[in-house]
Rosetta silent file (secondary structure, phi, psi, omega in degrees, C-alpha in Angstrom):
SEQUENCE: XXXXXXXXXXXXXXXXXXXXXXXXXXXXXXXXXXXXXXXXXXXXXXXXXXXXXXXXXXXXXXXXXXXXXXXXXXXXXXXXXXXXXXXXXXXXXXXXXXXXXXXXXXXXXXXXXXXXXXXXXXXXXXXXXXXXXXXXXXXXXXXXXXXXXXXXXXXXXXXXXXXXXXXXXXXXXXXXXXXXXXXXXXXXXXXXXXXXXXXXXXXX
SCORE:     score description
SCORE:     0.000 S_00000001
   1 L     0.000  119.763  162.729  -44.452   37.936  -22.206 S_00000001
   2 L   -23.675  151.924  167.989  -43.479   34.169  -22.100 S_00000001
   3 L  -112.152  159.618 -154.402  -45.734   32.132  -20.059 S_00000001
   4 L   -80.876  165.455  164.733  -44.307   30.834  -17.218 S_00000001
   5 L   -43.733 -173.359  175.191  -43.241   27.104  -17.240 S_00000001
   6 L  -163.698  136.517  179.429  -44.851   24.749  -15.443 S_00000001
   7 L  -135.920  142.407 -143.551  -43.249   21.412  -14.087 S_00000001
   8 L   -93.113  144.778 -154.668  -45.653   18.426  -13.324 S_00000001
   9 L  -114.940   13.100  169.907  -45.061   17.938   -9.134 S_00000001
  10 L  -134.018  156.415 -151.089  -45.269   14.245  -10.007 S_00000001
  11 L  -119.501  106.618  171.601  -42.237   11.745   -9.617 S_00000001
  12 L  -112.804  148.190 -175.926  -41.683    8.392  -10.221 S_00000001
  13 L  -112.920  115.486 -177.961  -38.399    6.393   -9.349 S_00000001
  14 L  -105.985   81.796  165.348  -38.076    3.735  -11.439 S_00000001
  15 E   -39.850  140.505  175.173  -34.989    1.192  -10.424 S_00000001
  16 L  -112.756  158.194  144.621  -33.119   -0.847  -13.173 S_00000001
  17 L   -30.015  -46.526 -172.603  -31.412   -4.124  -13.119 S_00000001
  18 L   -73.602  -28.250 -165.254  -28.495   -2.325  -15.040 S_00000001
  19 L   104.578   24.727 -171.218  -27.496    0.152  -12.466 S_00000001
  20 L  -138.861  143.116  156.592  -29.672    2.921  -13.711 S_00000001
  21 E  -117.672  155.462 -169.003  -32.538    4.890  -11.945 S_00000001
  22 L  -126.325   93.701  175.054  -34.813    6.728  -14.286 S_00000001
  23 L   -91.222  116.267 -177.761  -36.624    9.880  -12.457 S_00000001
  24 E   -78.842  147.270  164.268  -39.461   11.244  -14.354 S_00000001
  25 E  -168.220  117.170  156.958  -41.274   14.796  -13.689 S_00000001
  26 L    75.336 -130.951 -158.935  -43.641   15.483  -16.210 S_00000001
  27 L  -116.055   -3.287 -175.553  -43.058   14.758  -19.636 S_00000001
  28 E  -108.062  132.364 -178.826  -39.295   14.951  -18.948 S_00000001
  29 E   -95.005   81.271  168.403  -37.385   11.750  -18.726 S_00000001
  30 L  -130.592 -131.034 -179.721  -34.251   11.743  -17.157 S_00000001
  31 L  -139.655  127.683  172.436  -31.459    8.955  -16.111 S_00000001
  32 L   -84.783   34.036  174.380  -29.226    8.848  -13.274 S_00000001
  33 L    -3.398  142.898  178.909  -26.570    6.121  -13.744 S_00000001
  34 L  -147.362  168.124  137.771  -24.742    4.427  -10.083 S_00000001
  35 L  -130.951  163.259 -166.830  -22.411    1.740   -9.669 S_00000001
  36 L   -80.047  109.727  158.014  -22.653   -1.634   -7.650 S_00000001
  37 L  -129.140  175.745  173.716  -19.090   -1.965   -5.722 S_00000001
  38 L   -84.978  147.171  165.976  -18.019   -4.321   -2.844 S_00000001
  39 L  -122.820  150.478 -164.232  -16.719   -1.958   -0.114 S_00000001
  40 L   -55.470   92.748  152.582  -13.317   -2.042    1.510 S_00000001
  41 H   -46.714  -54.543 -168.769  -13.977   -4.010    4.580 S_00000001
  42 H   -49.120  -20.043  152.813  -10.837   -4.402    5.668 S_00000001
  43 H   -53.094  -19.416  176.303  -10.734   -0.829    6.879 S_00000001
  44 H  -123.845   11.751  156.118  -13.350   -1.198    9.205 S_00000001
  45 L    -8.587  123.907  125.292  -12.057   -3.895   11.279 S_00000001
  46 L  -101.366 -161.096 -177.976  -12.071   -3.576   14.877 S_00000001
  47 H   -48.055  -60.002 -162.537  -11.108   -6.122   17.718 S_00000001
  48 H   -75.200  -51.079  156.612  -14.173   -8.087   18.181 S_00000001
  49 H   -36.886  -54.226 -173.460  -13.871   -8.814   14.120 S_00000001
  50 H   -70.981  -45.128  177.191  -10.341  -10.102   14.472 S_00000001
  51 H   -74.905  -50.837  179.628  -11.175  -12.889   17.271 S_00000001
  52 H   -57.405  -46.988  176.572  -14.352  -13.844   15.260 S_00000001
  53 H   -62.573  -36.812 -170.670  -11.522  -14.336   12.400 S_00000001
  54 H   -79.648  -26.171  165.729   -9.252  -15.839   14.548 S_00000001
  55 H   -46.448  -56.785 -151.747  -12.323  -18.489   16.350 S_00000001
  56 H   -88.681   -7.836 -178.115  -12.935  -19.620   12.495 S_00000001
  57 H  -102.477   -7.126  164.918   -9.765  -19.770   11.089 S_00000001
  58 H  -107.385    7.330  129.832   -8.866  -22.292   14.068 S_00000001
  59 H  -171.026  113.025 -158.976  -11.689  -23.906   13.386 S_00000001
  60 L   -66.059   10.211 -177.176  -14.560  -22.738   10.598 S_00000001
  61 L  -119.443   29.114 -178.641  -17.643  -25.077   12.105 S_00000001
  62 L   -95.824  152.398 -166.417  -17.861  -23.344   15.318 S_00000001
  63 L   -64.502  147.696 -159.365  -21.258  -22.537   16.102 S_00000001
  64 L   -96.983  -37.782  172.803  -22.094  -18.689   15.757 S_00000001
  65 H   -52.133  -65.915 -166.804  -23.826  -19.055   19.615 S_00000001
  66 H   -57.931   25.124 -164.019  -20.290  -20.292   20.979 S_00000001
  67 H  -112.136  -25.246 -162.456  -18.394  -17.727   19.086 S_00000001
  68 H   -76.455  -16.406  174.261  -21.033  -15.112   20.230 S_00000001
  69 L   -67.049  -26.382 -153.374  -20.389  -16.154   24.139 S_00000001
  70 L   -88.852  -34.499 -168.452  -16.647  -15.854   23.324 S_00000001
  71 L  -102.103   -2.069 -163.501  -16.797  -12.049   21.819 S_00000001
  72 L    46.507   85.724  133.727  -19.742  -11.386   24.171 S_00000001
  73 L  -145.282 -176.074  176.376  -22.225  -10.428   21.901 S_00000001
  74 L   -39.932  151.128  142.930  -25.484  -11.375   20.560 S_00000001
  75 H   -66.689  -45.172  173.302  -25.815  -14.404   17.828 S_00000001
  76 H   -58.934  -41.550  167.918  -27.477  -12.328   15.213 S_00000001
  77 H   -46.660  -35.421  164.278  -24.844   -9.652   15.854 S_00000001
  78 H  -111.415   -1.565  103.078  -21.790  -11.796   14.636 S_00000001
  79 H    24.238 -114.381 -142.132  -23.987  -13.031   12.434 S_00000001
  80 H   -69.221  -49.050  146.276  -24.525   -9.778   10.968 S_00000001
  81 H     1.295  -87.256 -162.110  -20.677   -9.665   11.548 S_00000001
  82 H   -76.907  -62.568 -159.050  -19.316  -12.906    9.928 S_00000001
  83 H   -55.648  -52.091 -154.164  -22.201  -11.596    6.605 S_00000001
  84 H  -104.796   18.444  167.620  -19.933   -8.702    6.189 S_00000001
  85 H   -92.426  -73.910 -165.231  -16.505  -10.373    6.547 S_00000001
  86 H   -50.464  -55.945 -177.674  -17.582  -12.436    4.086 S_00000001
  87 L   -62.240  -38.458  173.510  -19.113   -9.780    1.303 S_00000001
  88 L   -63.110    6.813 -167.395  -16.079   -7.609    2.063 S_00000001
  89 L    42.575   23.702  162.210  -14.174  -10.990    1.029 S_00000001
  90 L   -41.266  -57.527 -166.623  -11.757  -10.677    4.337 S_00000001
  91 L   -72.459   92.090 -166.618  -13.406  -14.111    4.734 S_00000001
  92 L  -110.014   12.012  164.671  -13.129  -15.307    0.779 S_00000001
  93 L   175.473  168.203  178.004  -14.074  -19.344    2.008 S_00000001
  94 L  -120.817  126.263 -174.842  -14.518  -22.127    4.317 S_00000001
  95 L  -139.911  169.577  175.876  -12.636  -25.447    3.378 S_00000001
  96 L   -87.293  144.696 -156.960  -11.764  -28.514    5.059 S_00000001
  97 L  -114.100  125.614  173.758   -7.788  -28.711    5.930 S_00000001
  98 L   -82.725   85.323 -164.143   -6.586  -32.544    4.539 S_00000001
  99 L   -72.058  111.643 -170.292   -3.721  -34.530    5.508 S_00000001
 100 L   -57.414  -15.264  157.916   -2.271  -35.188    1.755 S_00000001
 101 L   -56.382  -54.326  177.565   -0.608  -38.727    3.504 S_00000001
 102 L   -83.601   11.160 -175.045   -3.560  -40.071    4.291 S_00000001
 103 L  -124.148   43.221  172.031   -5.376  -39.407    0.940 S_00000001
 104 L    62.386   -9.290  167.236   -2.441  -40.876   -1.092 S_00000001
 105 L   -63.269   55.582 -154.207   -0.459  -37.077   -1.537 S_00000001
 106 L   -86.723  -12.938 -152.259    2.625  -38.689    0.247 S_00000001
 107 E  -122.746   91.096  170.649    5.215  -36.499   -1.387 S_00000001
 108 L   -71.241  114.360 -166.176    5.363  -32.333   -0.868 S_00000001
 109 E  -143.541 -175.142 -172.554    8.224  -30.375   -2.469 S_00000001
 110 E  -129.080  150.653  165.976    8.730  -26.756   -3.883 S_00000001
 111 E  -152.963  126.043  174.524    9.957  -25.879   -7.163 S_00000001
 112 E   -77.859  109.408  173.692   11.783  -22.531   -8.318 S_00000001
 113 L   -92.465  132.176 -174.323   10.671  -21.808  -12.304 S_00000001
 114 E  -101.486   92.857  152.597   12.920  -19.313  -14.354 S_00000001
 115 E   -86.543   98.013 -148.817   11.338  -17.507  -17.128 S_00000001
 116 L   -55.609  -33.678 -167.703   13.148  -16.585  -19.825 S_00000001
 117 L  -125.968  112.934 -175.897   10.866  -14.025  -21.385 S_00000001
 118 L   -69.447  -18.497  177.241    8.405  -11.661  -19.416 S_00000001
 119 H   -56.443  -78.198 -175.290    5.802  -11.807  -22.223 S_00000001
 120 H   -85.107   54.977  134.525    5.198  -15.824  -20.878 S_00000001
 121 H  -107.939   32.791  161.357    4.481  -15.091  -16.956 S_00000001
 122 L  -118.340    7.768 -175.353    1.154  -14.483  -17.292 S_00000001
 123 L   -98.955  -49.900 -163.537    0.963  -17.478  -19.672 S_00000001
 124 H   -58.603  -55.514 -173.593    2.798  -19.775  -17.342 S_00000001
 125 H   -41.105  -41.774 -159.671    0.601  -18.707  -14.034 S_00000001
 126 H   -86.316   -1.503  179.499   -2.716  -19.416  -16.053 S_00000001
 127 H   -89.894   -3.782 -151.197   -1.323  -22.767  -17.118 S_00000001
 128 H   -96.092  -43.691 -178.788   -0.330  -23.398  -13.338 S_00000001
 129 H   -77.014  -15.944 -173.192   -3.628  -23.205  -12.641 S_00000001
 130 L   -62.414   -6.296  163.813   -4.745  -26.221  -14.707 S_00000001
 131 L  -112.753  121.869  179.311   -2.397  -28.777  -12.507 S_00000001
 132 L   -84.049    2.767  171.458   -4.048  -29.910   -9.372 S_00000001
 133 L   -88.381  -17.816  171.074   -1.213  -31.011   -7.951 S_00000001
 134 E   -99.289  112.166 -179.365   -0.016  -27.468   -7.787 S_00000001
 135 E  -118.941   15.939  159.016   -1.281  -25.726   -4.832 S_00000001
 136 E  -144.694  163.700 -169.307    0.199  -22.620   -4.644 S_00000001
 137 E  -141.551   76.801  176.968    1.894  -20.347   -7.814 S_00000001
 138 E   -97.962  108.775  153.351    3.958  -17.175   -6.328 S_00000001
 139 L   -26.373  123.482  166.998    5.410  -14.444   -8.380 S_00000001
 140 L  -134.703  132.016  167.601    8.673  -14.039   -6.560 S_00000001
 141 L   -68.348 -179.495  163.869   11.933  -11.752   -6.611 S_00000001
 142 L    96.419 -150.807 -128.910   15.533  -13.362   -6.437 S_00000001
 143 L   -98.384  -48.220 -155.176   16.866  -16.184   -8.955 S_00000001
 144 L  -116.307  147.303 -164.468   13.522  -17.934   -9.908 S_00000001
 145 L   -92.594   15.326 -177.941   10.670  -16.089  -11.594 S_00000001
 146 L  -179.883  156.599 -172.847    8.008  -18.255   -9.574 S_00000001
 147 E  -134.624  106.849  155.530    7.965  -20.620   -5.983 S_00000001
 148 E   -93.352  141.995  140.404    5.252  -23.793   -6.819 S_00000001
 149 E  -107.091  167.334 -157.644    4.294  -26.010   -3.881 S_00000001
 150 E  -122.917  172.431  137.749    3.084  -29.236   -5.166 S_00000001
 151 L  -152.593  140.274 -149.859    1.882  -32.250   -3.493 S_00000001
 152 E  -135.729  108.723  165.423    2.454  -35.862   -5.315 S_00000001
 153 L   -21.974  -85.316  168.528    1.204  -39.382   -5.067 S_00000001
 154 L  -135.789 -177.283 -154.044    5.362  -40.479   -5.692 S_00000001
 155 H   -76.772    4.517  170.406    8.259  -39.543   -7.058 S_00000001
 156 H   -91.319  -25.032 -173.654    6.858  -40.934  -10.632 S_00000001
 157 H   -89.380  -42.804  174.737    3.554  -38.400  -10.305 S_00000001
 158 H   -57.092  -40.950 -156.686    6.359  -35.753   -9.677 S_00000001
 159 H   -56.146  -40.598 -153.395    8.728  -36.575  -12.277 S_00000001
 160 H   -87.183  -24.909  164.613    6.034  -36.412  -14.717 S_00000001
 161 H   -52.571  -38.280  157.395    4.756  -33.425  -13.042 S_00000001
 162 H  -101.249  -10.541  145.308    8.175  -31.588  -13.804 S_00000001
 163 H   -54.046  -36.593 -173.329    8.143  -32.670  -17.124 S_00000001
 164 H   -88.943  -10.851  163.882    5.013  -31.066  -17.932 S_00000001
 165 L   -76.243 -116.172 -142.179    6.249  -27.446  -16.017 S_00000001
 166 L   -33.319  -77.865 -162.784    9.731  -27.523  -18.001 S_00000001
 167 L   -63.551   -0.437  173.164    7.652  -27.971  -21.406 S_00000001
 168 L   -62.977  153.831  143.058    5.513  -24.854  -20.842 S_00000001
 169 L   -31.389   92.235 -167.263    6.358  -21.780  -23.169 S_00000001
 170 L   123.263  -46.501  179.470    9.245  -20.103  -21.375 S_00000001
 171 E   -77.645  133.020 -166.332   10.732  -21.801  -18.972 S_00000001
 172 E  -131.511   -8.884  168.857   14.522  -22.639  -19.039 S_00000001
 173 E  -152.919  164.917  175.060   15.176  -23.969  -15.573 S_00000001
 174 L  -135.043 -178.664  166.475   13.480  -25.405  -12.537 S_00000001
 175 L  -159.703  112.599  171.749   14.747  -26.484   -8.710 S_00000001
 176 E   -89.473  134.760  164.392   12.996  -29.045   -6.998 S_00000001
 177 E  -124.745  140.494 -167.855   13.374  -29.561   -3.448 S_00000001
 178 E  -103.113  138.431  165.962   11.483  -32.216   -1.966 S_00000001
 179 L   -54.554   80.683  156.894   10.039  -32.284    1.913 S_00000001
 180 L   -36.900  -68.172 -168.294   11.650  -34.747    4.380 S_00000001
 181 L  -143.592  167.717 -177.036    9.496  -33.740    7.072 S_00000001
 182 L  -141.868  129.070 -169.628    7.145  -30.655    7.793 S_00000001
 183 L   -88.806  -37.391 -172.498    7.497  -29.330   11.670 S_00000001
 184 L  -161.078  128.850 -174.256    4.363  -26.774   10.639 S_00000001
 185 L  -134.211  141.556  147.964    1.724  -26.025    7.428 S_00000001
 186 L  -154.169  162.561  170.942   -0.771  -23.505    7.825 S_00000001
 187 L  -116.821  -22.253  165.989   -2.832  -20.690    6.002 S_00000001
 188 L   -27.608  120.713  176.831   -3.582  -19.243    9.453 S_00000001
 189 L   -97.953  147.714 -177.673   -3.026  -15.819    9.762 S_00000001
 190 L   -90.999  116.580  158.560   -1.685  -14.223   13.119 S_00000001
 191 L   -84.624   86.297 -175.267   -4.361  -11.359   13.907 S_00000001
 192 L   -73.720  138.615 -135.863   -2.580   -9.245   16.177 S_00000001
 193 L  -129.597  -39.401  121.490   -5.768   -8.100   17.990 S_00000001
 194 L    26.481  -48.691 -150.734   -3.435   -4.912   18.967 S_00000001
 195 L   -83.401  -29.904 -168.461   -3.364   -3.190   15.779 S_00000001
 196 L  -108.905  157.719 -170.868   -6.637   -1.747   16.006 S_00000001
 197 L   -86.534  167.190 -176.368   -8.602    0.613   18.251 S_00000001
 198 L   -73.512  144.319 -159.873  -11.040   -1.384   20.654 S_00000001
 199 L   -99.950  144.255 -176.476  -14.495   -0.884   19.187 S_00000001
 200 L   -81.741   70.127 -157.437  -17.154    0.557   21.217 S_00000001
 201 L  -125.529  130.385  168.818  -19.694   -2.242   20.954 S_00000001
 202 L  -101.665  148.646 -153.821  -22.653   -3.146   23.607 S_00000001
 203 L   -65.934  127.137  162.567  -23.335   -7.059   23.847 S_00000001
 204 L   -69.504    0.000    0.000  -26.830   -7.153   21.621 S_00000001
């Protein structure tokens, strides 16, 4: 008759760096493997999130007390809040908004790039980022394979600025339009406060 096994009752959890845990019993070693992800914030929205986005996106230095009087809750609670807007990257930065007139940017225009070949749009985007003068790069349907908007010292920092798009790898036409006047610029997003059910939160 076999003798029976025996398994050693003691267990160590050993964490890794790597993403591995290694749980021992006895003399047997073995390895559990995880992975590290960000999780989908955006899915767990409610109300009281969207007016803390909408306080900071009209203006990102407001004090976390006055924001917490505003949503009625605690300050460590939006806080705790605002930390997981951020890790979920809803939030992905805080920047200062610039008026490009008074820092010498006097000239704003858009220009539609055609690409001849699909093989160079992923060439053309990464070279797009490498002009600072370009501040946005959109894939777009319709006639032009890309929408830049720019902003330009003068029409000599442009010119030379659509010389050096039109010599990329690809490109066979552009259309600049230039900015008379601008009525409204923003990155603000409208948070319809609406969309979601109201969350069942007591002020901490």
């Amino acid at each position: 008759m076999a003798p029976a096994a025996t398994v050693s009752s003691k267990k160590i959890l050993r964490p890794f760096r790597a993403g591995c845990l290694t749980i021992v019993f006895g003399d047997d070693i073995k390895s559990l493997s995880f992975c590290q992800f960000t999780p989908k914030i955006i899915n767990l929205l409610d109300q009281i999130d969207l007016k803390i986005l909408s306080i900071l996106q009209s203006n990102g230095r407001t004090r976390l007390a006055d924001i917490a009087e505003e949503v009625e809750l605690s300050a460590p609670a939006v806080m705790e809040r605002v930390k997981k807007l951020e890790v979920g990257k809803v939030i992905k930065g805080y920047q200062a908004v610039v008026d490009g007139k008074k820092v010498g940017k006097d000239i704003t225009g858009f220009i539609g790039v055609s690409i001849g070949n699909q093989r160079d749009m992923d060439k053309f985007a990464k070279q797009m980022l490498q002009h600072h003068d370009v501040l946005e790069c959109h894939h777009v349907t319709g006639d032009e394979s890309f929408i830049l908007k720019v902003k330009s010292a003068n029409t000599a920092s442009l010119e030379k600025l659509l010389g050096e798009i039109r010599s990329v790898e690809g490109v066979t036409r552009t259309v600049t339009k230039v900015v008379l006047s601008t009525a409204k610029e923003s990155q603000a997003l409208d948070l319809d406060q609406g969309s979601v059910e109201p969350a069942n939160v007591k002020k901490k």
